[in-house]
SEGU-347268 format. One record per residue (C-alpha): x, y, z; residue number from 0. Coordinates in Angstrom, 2 decimals, always signed. Layout:
xx->X; yy->Y; zz->Z; num->NUM
...
//
This chain:
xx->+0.00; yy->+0.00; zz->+0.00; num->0
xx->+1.34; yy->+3.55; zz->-1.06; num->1
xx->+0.50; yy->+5.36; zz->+2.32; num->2
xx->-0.10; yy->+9.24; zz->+1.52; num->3
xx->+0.80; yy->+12.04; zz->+4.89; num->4
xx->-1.13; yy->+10.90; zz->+7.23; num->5
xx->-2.33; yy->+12.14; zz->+10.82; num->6
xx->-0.79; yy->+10.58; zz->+13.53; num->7
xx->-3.12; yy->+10.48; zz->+16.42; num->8
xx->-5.47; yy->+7.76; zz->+17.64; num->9
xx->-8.72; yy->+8.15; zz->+16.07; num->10
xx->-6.45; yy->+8.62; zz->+12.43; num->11
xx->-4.94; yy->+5.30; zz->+12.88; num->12
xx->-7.52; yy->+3.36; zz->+13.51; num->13
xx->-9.02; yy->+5.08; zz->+10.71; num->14
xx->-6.38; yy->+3.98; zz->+8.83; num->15
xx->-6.53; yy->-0.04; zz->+10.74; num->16
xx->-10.05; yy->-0.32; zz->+9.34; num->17
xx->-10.16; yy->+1.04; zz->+6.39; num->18
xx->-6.83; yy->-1.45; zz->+5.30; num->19
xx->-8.37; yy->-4.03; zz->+6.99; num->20
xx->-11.77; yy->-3.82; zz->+5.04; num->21
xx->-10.69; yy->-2.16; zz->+1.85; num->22
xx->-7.00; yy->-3.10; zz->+1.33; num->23
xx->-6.36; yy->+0.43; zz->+0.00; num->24
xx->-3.20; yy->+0.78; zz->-2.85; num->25
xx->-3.51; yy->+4.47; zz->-1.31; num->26
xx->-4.52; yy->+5.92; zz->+2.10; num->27
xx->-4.50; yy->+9.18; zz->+3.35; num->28
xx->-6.20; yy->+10.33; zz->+6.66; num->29
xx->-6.00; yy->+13.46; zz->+7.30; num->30
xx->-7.21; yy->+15.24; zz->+10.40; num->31
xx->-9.16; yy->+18.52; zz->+9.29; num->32
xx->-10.60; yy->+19.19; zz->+13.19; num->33
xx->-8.62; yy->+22.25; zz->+13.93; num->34
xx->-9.79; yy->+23.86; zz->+10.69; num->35
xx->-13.46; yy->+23.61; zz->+12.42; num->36
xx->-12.31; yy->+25.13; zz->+16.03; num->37
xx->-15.70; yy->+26.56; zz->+17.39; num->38
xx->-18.45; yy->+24.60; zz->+14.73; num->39
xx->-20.33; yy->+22.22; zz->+16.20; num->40
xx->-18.80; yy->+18.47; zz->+16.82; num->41
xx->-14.99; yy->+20.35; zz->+17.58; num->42
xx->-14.50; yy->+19.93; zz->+21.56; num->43
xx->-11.29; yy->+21.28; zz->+21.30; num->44
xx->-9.88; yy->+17.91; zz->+21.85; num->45
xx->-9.15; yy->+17.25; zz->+18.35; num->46
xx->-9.57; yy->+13.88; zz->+16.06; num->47
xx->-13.18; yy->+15.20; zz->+15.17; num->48
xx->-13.11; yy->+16.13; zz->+11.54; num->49
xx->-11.42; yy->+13.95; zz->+8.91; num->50
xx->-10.83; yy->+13.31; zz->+5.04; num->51
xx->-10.19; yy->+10.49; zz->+3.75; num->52
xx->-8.33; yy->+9.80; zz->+0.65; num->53
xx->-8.29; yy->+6.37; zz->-0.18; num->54
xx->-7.79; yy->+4.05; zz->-3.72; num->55
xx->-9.08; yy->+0.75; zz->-3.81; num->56
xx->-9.58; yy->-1.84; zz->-6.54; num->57
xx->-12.61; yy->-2.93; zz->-4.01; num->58
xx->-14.17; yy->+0.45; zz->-5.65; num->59
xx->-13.77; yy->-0.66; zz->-9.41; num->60
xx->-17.08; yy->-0.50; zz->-11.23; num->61
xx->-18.95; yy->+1.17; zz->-8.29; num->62
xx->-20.37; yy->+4.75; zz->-8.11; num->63
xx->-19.51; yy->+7.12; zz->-6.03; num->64
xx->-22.27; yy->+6.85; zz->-3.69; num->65
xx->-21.65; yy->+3.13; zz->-3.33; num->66
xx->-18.00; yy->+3.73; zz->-2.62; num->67
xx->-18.94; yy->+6.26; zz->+0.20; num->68
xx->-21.00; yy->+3.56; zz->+1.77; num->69
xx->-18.09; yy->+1.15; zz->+1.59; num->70
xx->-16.14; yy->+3.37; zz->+3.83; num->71
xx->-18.55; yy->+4.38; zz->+6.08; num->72
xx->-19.37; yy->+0.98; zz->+6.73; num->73
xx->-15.71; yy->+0.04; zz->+7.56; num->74
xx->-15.90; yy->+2.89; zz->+10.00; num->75
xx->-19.61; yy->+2.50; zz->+11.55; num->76
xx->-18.64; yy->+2.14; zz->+15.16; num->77
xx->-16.15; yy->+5.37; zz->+15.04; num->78
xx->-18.74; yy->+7.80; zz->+12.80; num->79
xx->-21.48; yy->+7.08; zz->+15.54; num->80
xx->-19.68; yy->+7.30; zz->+18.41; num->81
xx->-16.00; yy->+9.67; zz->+17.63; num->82
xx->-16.07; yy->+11.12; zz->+14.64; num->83
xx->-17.88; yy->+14.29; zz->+13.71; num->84
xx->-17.61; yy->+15.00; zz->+10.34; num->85
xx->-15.67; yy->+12.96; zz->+7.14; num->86
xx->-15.18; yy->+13.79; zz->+4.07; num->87
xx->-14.42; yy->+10.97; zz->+1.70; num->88
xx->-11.98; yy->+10.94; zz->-2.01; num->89
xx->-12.37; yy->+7.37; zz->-3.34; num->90
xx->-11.11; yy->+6.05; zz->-6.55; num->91
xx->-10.49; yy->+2.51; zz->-8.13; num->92
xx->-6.50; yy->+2.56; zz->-8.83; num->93
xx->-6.14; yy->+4.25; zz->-12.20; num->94
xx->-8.63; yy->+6.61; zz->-12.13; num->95
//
């Protein structure tokens, strides 16, 4: 896997942990966005609230872009109900 900068905390690696582990990603990138959204709602102050993720998969070959978001937020259920605010998600089959 070709990891892309990545956030180091916590929350971003197991980001990263699930998403390989469901996905197996040729390309990862989490990237913590929470202190870009310092006083909007879901930002504590604590960081590791808002992320993007940036992620190639041949998992997402032939699906639309919709069903690719899905994908990912299913690998990450547990951690968008209970940690994580906000996501933003860039997913692409390898060669697009």
């Amino acid at each position: 896997m070709n990891e892309l900068p990545t956030a180091a905390g916590p929350v971003a690696a197991e980001i990263s942990r699930r998403l390989t582990a469901a996905l197996a990603p040729t390309r990862l990138a989490v990237i913590d966005d929470s202190e870009k959204h310092r006083g909007h709602a879901g930002h504590d102050g604590s960081g590791e609230s808002h992320f993007t993720v940036e992620i190639e998969s041949p998992h997402f070959a032939g699906l639309n872009r919709v069903a690719r978001q899905r994908a990912v937020n299913g690998a990450l259920a547990e951690l968008l109900r209970d940690t994580i605010h906000a996501l933003a998600i860039k997913a692409r089959a390898p060669g697009e």
